[in-house]
C-alpha positions as CSV (number, residue, x, y, z in Angstrom):
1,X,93.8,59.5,154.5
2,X,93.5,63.4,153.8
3,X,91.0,65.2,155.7
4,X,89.5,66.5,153.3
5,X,88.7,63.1,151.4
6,X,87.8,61.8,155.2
7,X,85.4,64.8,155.7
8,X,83.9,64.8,152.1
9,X,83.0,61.0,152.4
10,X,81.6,61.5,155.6
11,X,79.5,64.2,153.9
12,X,78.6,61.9,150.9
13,X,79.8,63.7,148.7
14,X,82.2,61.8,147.4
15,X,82.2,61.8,143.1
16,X,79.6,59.2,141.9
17,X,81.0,58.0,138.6
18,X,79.3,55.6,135.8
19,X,80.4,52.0,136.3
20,X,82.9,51.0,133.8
21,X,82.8,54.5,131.8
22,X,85.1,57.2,134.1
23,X,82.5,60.3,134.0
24,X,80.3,61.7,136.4
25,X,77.1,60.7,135.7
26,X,75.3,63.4,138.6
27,X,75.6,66.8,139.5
28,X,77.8,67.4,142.8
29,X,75.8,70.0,145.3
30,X,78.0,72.3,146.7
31,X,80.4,71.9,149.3
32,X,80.4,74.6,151.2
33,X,83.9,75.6,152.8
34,X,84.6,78.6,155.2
35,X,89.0,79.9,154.9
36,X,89.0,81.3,158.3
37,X,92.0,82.8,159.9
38,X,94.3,85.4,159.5
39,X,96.8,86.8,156.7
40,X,97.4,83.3,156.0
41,X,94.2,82.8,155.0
42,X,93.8,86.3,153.3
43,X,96.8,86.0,151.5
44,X,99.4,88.6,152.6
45,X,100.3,91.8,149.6
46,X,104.1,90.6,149.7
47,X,103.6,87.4,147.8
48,X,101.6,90.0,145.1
49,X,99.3,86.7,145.2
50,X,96.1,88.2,146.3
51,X,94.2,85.1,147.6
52,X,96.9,83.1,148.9
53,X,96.4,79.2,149.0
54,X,92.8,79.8,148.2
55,X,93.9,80.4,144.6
56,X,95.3,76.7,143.9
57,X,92.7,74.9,146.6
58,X,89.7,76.2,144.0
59,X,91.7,74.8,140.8
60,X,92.5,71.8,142.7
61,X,89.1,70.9,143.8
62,X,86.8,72.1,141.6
63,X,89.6,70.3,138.7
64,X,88.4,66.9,140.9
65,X,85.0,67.6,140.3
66,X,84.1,69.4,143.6
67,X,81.2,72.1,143.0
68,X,83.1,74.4,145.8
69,X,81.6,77.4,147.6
70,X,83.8,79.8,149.4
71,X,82.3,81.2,152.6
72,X,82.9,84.8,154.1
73,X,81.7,88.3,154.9
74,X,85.6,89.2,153.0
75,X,86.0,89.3,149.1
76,X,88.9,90.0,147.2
77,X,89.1,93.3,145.9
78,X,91.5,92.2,143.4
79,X,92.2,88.9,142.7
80,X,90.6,88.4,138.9
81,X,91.7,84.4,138.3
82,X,89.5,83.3,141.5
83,X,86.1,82.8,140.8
84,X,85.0,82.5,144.2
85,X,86.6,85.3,146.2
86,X,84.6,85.0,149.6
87,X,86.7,84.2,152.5
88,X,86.9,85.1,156.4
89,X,91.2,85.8,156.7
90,X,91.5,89.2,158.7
91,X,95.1,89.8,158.8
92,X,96.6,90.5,161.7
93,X,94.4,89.1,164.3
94,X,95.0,86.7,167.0
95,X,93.0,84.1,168.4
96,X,90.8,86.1,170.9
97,X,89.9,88.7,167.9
98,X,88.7,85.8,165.4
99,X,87.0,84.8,169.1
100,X,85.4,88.0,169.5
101,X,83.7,87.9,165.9
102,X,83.2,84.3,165.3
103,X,79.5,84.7,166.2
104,X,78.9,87.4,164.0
105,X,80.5,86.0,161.0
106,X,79.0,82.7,161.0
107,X,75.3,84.1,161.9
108,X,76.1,86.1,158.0
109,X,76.7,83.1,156.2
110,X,75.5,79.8,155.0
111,X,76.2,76.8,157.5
112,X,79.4,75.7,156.3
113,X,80.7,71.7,155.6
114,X,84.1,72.5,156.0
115,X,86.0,75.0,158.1
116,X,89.9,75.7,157.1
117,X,90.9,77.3,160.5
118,X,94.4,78.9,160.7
119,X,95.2,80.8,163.5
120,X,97.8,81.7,166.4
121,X,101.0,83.4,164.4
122,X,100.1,86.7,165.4
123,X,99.1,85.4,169.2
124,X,103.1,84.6,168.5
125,X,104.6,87.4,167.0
126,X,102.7,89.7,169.8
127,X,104.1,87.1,172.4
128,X,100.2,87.4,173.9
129,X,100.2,85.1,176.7
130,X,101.5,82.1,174.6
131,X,101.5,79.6,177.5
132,X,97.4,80.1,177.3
133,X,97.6,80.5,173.3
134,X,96.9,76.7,173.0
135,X,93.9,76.6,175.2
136,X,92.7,79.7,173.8
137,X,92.3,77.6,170.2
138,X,90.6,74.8,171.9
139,X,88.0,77.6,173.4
140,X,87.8,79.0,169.7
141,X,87.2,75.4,167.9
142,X,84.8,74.3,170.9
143,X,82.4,78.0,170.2
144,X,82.4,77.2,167.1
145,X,81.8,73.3,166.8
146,X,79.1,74.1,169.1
147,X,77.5,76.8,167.0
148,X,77.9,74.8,163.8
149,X,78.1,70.9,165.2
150,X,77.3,69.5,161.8
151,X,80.9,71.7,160.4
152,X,83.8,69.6,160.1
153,X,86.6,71.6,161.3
154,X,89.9,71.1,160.1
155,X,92.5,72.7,162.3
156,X,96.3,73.6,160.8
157,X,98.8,73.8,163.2
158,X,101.2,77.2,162.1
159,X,103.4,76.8,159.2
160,X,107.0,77.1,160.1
161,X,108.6,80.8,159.8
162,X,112.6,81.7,158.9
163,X,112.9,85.5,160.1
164,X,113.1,84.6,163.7
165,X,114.8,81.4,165.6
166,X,113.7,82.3,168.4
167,X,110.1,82.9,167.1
168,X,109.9,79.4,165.3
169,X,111.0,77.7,168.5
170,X,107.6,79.8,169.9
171,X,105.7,78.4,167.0
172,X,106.7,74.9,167.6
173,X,105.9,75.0,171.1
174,X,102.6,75.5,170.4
175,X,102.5,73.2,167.6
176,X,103.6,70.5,170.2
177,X,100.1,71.3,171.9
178,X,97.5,71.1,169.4
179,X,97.4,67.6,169.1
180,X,95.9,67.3,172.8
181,X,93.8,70.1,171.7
182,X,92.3,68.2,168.8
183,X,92.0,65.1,171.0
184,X,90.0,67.0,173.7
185,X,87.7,68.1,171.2
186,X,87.3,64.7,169.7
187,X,86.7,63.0,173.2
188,X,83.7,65.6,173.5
189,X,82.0,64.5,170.0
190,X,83.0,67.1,167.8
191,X,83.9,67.1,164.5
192,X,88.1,68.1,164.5
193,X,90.6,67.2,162.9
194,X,94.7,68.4,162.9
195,X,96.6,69.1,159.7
196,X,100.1,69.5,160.1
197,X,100.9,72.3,157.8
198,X,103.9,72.7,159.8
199,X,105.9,70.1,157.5
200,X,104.7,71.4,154.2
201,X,106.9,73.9,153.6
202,X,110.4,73.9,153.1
203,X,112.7,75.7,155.6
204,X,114.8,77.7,152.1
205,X,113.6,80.8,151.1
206,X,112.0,79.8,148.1
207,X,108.3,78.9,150.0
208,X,108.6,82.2,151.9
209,X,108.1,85.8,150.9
210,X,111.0,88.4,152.2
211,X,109.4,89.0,155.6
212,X,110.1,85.5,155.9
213,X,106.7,84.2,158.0
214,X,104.0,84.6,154.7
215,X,104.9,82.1,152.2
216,X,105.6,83.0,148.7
217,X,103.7,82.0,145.6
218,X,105.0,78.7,145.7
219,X,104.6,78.1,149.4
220,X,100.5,78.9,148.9
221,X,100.8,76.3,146.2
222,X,102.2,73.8,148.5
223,X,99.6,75.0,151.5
224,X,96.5,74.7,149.1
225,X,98.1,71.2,148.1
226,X,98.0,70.5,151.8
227,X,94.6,71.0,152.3
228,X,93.4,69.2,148.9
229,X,92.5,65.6,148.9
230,X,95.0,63.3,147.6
C-alpha cells in the first residue's frame, strides 16, 4: 500500500462517498502536508519547472478529492499554475542546515499531517562526513517526530543521479542505510515511513535535467507520482 493512502486512512481522511451513487457526499478538511528538503523539493531553475514535483502531487491529489494544504515559510515567486505555492525546499542544504532550522520553521507553521522529507544529496555532493550522513537523518526525523509526534513522516531515500558513477555509488550507500534508520524510528513509536524514490526514475536522460542529478520535467512527474496514492 502507498504511504500516503496508509497515512491518510490513519488520519481518517480517507474520501467518504454515497453508497451506491460514486460522489462525495461531505466536505474533506484539509490535509495539511509540509515538502521539506532541498532543491529537490524546491524544484531546481534547470528543469524551467518552478515547483518541481509539487506541481503534479497538487493535481494529483486534489484531482482524488484531497482538500490539500501546502506547508512552508517558502513561496514560489513564479510558478503561476500552482495554486498552493508554500513549501520548505532550500536548495543546497545538507542535512545538519535543514537540522539547524527545523525548529524555527515548524514553530511558523500549522502542525502538519504529512511531512515529504528529502534530504542528503548535497551531504553527498560535499562528501560531508557521509559515513555519519545516515545517522545524521535519523537525528533529523527523531527532532522532528518528537516536536510534531502526531506528523506522519514520510522519508525518500535520494533519487538516483547520472553525472557521477562514482557519486551514485555514494548515493546508494546511503540508500542501503535508511531502511535501519526508518526501523529505529519505528521501534521507538514514531510515525515513519521509507519511500524508495530511488527506483522511480529511469537511469536515460530523459527523467534528468543536463546537470544530470535534478530531474527534468518528466522525472518531477514521475517523483510527484511517487508520493501520490495509488
Amino acid at each position: 500500500m502507498n504511504s500516503f493512502v496508509r497515512w491518510f486512512r490513519v488520519l481518517g481522511i480517507a474520501l467518504v462517498m454515497a453508497m451506491g451513487l460514486g460522489s462525495a457526499f461531505a466536505v474533506e478538511p484539509p490535509v495539511r502536508i509540509l515538502p521539506l528538503g532541498d532543491s529537490l523539493t524546491y524544484g531546481e531553475a534547470l528543469t524551467s519547472v518552478q515547483g518541481g514535483y509539487r506541481n503534479r502531487l497538487y493535481t494529483v491529489l486534489t484531482n482524488s478529492g484531497y482538500n490539500v494544504d501546502f506547508l512552508g515559510n517558502e513561496s514560489d515567486t513564479s510558478n503561476p499554475t500552482l495554486p498552493d505555492k508554500d513549501h520548505e525546499g532550500h536548495p543546497a542544504f545538507r542535512i545538519d542546515e535543514i537540522q539547524a532550522n527545523i525548529d524555527d520553521w515548524l514553530g511558523t507553521v500549522e502542525d502538519p499531517d504529512v511531512i515529504l522529507l528529502l534530504i542528503g544529496t548535497n551531504d553527498v555532493w560535499q562528501d560531508l562526513n557521509l559515513a555519519q550522513a545516515p545517522t545524521r537523518l535519523g537525528n533529523l526525523i527523531a527532532d522532528i517526530a518528537t516536536k510534531r509526534p502526531f506528523a506522519k513522516i514520510i522519508v525518500s531515500n535520494l533519487p538516483g543521479r547520472i553525472d557521477s558513477a562514482s557519486y551514485e555509488a555514494k548515493q546508494v550507500t546511503f540508500n542501503n542505510a535508511l531502511p535501519g534508520v526508518i526501523a529505529q524510528q519505528v521501534a521507538l513509536g514514531r510515525q515513519v515511513t521509507l519511500l524508495d524514490m530511488h527506483s522511480v526514475l529511469n537511469t536515460g536522460i530523459g527523467d534528468y535535467s543536463s546537470d544530470g542529478v535534478h530531474p527534468s520535467s518528466s522525472g518531477y512527474v514521475k517523483m510527484a507520482n511517487a508520493w501520490a496514492p495509488k
